[in-house]
VOLO-358986 format. One record per residue: y negated, z negated, x of N, C-alpha, C in turn; residue in three letters. Coordinates in pm, whole numbers, padded with zeros to 5 digits, always signed. Example, Ala and Ser with C-alpha at 12.3 -4.5 7.8 and 13.67 -1.06 7.14 Angstrom:
% residues 2
+00569-00780+01319+00450-00780+01230+00330-00780+01320ALA/+00225-00708+01285+00106-00714+01367-00003-00787+01290SER/
//
This chain:
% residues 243
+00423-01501-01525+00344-01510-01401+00431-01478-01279UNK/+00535-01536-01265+00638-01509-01159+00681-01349-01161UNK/+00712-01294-01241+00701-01136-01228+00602-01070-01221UNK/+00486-01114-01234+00350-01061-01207+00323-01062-01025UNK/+00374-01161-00993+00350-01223-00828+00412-01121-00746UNK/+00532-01039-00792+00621-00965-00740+00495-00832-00660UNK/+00379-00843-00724+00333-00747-00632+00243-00735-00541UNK/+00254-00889-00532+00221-00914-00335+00327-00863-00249UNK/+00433-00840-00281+00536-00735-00190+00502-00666-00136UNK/+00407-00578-00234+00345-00451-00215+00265-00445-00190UNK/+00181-00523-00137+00019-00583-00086+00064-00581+00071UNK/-00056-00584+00200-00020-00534+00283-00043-00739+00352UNK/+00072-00765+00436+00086-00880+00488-00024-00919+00574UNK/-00088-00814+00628-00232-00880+00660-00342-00786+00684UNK/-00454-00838+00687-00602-00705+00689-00679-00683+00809UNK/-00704-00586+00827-00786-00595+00963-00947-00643+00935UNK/-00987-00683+00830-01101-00787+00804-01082-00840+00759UNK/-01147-00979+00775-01163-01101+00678-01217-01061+00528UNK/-01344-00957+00532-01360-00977+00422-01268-00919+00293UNK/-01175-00780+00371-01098-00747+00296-00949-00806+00224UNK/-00912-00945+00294-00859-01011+00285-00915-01144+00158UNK/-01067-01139+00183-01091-01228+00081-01086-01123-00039UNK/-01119-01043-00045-01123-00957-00173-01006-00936-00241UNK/-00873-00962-00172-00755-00936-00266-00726-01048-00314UNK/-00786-01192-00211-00767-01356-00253-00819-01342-00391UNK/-00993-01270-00398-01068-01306-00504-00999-01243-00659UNK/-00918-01134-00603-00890-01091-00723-00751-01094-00786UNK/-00639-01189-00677-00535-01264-00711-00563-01426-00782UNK/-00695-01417-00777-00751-01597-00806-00799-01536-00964UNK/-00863-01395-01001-00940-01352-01094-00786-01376-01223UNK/-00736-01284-01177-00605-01287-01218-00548-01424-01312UNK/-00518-01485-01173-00486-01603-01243-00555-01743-01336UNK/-00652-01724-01282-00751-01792-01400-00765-01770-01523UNK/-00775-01595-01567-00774-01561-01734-00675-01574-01759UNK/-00552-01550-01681-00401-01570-01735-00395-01729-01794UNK/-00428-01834-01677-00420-01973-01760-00489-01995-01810UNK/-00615-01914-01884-00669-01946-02014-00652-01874-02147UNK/-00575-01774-02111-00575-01672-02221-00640-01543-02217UNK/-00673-01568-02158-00812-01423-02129-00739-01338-02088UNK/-00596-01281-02151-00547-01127-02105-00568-01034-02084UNK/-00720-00997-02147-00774-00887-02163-00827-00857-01994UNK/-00890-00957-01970-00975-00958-01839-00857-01027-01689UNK/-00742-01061-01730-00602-01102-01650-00611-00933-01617UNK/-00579-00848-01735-00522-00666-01680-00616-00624-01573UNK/-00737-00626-01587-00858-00567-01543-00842-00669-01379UNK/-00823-00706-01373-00773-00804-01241-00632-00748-01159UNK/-00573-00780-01228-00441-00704-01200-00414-00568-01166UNK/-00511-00471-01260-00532-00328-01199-00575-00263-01099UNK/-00689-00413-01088-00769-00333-00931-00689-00363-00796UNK/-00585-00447-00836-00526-00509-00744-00383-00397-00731UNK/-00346-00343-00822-00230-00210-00823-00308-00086-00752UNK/-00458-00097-00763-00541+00018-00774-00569+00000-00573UNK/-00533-00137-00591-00537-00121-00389-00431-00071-00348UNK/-00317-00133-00370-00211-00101-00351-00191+00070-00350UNK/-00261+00157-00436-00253+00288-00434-00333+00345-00319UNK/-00410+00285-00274-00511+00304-00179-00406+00290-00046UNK/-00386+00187-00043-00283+00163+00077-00172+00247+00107UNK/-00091+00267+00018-00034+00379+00004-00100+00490+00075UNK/-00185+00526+00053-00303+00668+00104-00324+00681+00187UNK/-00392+00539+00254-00414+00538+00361-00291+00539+00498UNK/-00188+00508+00430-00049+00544+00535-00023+00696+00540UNK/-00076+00762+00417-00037+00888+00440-00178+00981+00519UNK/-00255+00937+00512-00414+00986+00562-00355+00946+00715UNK/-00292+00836+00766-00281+00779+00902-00182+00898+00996UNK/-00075+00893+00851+00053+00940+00964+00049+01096+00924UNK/+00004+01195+00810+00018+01287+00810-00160+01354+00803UNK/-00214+01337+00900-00387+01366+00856-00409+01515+00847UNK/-00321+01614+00890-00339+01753+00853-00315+01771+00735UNK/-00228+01717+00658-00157+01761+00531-00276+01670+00417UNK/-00303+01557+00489-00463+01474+00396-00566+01593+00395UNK/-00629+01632+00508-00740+01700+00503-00714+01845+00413UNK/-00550+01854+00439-00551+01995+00330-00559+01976+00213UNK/-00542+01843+00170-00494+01788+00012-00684+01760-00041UNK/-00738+01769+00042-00904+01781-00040-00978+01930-00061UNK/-00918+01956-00069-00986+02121-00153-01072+02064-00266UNK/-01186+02129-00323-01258+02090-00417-01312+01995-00429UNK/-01328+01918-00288-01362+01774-00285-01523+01840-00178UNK/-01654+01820-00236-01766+01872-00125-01753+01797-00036UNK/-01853+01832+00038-01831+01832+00239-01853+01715+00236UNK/-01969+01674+00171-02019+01456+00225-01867+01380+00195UNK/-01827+01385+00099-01790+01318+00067-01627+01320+00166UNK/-01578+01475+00169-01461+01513+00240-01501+01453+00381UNK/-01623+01456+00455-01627+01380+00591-01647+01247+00579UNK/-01666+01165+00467-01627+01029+00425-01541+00960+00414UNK/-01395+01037+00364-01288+01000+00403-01218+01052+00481UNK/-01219+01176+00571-01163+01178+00686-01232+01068+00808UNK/-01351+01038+00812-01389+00940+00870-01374+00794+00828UNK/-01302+00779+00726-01299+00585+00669-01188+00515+00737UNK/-01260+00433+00791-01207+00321+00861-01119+00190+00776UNK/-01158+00220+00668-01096+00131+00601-01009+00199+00405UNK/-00923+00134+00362-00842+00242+00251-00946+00187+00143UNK/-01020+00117+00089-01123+00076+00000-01219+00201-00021UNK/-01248+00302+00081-01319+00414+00102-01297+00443-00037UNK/-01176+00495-00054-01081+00577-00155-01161+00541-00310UNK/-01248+00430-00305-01332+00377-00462-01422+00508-00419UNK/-01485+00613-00374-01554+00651-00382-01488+00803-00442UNK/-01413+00781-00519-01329+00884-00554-01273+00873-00683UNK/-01316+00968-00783-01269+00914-00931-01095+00910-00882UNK/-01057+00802-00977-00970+00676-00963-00811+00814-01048UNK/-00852+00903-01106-00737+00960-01174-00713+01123-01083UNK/-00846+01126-00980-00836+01213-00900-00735+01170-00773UNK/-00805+01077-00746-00741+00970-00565-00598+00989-00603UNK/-00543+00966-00723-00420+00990-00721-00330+01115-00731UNK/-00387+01235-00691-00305+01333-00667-00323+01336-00522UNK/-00362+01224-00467-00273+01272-00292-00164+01165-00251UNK/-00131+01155-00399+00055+01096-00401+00157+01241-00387UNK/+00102+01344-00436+00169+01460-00447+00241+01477-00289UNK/+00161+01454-00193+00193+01431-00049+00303+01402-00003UNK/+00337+01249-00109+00488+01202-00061+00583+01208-00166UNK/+00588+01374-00257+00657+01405-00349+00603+01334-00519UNK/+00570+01308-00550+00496+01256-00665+00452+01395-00749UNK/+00550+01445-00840+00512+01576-00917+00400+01546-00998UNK/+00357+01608-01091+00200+01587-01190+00276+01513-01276UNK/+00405+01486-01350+00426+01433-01431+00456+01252-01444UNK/+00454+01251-01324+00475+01126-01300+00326+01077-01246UNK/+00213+01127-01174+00119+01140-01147+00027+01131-01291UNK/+00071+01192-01409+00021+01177-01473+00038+01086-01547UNK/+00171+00969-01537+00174+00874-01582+00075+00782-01538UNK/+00061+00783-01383-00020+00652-01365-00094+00702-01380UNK/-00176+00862-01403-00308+00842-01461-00345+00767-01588UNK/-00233+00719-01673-00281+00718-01784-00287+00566-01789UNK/-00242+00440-01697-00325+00353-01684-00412+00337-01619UNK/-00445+00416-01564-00666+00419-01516-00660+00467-01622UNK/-00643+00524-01765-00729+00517-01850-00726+00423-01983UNK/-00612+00395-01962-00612+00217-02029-00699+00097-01959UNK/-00722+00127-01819-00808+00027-01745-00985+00044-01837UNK/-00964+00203-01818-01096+00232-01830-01176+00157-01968UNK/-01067+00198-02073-01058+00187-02179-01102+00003-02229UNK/-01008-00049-02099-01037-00219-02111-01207-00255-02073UNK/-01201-00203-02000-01358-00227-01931-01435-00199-01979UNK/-01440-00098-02102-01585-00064-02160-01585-00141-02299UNK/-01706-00202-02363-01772-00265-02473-01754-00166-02603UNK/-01601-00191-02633-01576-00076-02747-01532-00147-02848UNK/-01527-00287-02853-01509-00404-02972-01388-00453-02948UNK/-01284-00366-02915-01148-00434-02875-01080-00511-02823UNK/-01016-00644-02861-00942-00690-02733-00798-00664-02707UNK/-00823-00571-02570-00705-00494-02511-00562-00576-02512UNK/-00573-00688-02462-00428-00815-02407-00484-00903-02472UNK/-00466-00927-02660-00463-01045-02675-00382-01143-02669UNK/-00251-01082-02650-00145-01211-02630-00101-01194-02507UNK/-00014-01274-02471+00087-01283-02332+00172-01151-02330UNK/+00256-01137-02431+00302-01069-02450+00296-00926-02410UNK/+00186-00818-02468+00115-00757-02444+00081-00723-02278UNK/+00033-00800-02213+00005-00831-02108+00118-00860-02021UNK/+00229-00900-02071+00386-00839-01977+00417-00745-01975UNK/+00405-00661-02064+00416-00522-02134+00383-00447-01948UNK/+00254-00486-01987+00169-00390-01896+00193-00420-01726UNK/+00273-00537-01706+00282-00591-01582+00405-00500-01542UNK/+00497-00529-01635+00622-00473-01604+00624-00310-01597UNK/+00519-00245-01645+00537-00097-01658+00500-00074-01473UNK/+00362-00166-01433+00284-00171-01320+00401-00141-01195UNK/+00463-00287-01218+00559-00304-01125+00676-00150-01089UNK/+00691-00096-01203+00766-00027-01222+00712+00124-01136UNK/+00639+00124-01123+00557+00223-01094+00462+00232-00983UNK/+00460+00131-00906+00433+00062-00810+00566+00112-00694UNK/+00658+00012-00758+00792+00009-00676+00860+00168-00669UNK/+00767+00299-00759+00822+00440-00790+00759+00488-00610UNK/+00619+00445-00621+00580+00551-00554+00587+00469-00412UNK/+00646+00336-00389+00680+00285-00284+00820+00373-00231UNK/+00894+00339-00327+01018+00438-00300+00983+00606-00243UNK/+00863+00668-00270+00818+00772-00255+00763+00794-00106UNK/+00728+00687-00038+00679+00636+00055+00726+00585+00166UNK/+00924+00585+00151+00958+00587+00256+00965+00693+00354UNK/+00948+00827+00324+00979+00894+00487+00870+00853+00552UNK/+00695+00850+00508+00590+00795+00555+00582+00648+00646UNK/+00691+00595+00565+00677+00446+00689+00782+00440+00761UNK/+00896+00528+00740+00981+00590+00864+00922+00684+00992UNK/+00808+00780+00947+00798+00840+01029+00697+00765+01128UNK/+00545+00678+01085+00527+00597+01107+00572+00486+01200UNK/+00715+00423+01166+00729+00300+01248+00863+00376+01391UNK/+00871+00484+01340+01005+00583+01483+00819+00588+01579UNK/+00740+00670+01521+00587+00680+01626+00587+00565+01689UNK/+00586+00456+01636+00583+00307+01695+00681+00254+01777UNK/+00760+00285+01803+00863+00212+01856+00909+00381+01987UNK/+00897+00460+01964+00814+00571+02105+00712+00535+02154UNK/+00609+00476+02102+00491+00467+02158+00458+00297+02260UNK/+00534+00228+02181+00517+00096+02209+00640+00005+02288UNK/+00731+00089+02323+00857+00017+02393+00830-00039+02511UNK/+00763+00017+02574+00675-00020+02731+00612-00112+02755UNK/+00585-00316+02797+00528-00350+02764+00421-00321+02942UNK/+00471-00260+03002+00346-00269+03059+00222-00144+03021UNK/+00252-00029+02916+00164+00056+02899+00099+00003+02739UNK/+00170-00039+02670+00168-00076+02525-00009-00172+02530UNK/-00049-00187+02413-00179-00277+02409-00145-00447+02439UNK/-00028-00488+02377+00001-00607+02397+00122-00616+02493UNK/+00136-00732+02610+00266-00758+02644+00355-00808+02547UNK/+00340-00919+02475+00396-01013+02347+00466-00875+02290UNK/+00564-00860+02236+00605-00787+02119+00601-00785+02024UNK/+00575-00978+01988+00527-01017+01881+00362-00967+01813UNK/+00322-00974+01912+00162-00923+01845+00144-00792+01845UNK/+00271-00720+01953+00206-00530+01953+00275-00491+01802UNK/+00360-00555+01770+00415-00531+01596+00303-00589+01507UNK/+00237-00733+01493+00129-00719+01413+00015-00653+01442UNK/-00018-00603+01545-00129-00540+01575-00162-00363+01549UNK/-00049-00340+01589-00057-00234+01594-00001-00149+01497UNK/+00082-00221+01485+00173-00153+01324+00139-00190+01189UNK/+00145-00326+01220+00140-00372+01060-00031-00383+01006UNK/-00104-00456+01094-00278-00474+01067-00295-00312+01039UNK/-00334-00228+01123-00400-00092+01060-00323-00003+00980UNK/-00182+00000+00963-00081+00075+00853-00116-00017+00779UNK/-00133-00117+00740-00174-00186+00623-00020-00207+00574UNK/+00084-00274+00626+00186-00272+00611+00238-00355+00509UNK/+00330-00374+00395+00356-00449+00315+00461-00480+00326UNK/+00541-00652+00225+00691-00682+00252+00804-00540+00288UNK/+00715-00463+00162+00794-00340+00089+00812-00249+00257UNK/+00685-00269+00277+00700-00165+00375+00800-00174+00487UNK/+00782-00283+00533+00881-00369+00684+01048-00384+00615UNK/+01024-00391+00487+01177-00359+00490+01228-00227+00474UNK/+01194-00146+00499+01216+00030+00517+01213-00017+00707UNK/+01171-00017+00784+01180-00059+00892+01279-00084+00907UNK/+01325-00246+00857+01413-00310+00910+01565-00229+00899UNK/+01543-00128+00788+01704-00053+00759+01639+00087+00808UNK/+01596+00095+00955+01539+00184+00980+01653+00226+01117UNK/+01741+00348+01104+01838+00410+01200+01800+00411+01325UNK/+01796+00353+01428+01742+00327+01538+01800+00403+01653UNK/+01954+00425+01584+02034+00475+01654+02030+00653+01643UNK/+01893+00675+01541+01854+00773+01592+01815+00839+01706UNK/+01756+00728+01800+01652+00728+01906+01764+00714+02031UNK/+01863+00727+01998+01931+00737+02119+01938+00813+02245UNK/+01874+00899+02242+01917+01031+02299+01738+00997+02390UNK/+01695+00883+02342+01572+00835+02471+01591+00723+02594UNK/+01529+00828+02683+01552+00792+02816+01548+00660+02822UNK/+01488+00585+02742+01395+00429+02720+01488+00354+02571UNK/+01586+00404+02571+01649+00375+02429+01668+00226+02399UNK/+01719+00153+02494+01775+00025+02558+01621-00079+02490UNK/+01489+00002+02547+01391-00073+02547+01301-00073+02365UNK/+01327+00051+02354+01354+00094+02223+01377-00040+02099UNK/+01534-00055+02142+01613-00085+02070+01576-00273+02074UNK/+01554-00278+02168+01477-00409+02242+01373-00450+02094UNK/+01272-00372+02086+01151-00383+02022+01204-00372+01893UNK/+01303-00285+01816+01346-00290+01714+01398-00433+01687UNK/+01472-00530+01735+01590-00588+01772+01423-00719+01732UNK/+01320-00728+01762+01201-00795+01788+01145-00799+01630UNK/+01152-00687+01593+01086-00657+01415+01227-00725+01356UNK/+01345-00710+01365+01431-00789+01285+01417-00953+01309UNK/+01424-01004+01417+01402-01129+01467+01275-01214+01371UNK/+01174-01144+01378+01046-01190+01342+01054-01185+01182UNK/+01081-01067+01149+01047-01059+00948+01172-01041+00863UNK/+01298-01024+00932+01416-01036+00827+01464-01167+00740UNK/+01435-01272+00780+01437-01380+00718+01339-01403+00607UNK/+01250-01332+00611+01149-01335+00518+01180-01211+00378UNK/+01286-01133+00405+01358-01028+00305+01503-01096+00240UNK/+01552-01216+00300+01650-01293+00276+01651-01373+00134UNK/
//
């Protein structure tokens, strides 16, 4: 169970709805209920949809920060549906998209087909769990670590894949937001949850790419001082929490 937990890391620290927030509760609670009864089979199927956000989130950082290179990555995708997710307000959209397709706009942040085609091939072990074919998929614990640990593994691949995206991302943020009299919030504290972390859908994983984020790139701005200020604000607030 404790290595299973490891991938709230990768879950985003907070939602810009309540209800989307209850939905990862409901299915971190789904989770753990078949796990303390045995019910492995229906523990995976819990656990997947919950990796299967996490891929979403992912997406949606790259739909946020690179949206020319998103809208080019839907070729073959018809028009309703292509103005469905250039218009989604929220990364859940992405269910409206077969689940082994959504994942070639990992290719985006380097993700070749072969590795792409790995995680296709648990959406089709998911698939495989979910349908009434007599089998039980995770009858033991065992089994069901198997599958946690591959998750994690692969999870933490395409997070790693995902840093220039929350580099390029949080340098936009910290240009955009150094100012507190132009910025949305005075607090610094809230223009970092507000603005960065709530709609990037930001995770542990993510804020610590931040926090070892070269600041001293940004030198060469007129505003560097203030910059460095706001950086100096994201360590203060969430490095103790990477400790």
């Amino acid at each position: 169970m404790e290595e299973a937990a490891e991938l709230s890391n990768y879950l985003p620290l907070s939602f810009k709805t309540e209800s989307e927030q209850k939905y990862i509760t409901f299915l971190w609670e789904a989770f753990e209920t078949n796990h303390t009864h045995g019910k492995y089979h229906f523990a995976f199927l819990a656990y997947h949809m919950l990796t299967m956000s996490c891929v979403y989130f992912n997406i949606w950082q790259i739909k946020q920060t690179k949206p020319a290179d998103f809208e080019k990555a839907m070729v073959g995708f018809n028009k309703d549906l292509e103005k469905e997710l250039l218009e989604a307000s929220s990364p859940f959209t992405f269910w409206r998209v077969n689940e082994s397709s959504v994942l070639r706009f990992l290719k985006l942040i380097g993700c070749d087909n072969a590795k792409i085609g790995t995680y296709a091939a648990l959406v089709k072990e998911r698939n495989n769990t979910a349908h009434p074919n007599g089998n039980i998929f995770c009858s033991e614990q065992s089994s069901l670590d198997l599958k946690i640990r591959e998750i994690i593994r692969v999870v933490d691949e395409i997070q790693n894949h995902s840093k220039p995206i929350i580099e390029r991302c949080y340098k936009r943020f910290l240009i955009e937001s150094y100012d507190p009299e132009e910025r949305e919030y005075d607090n610094t504290e809230d223009q970092i949850r507000e603005i960065l972390i709530h709609p990037n859908y930001f995770s542990q994983k993510d804020i610590e790419f931040c926090l070892d984020f070269d600041v001293s790139s940004l030198s060469g701005h007129d505003n560097f001082e203030l910059i460095k200020d706001l950086h100096g604000s994201l360590i203060s607030n969430y490095k103790n929490e990477n400790e």
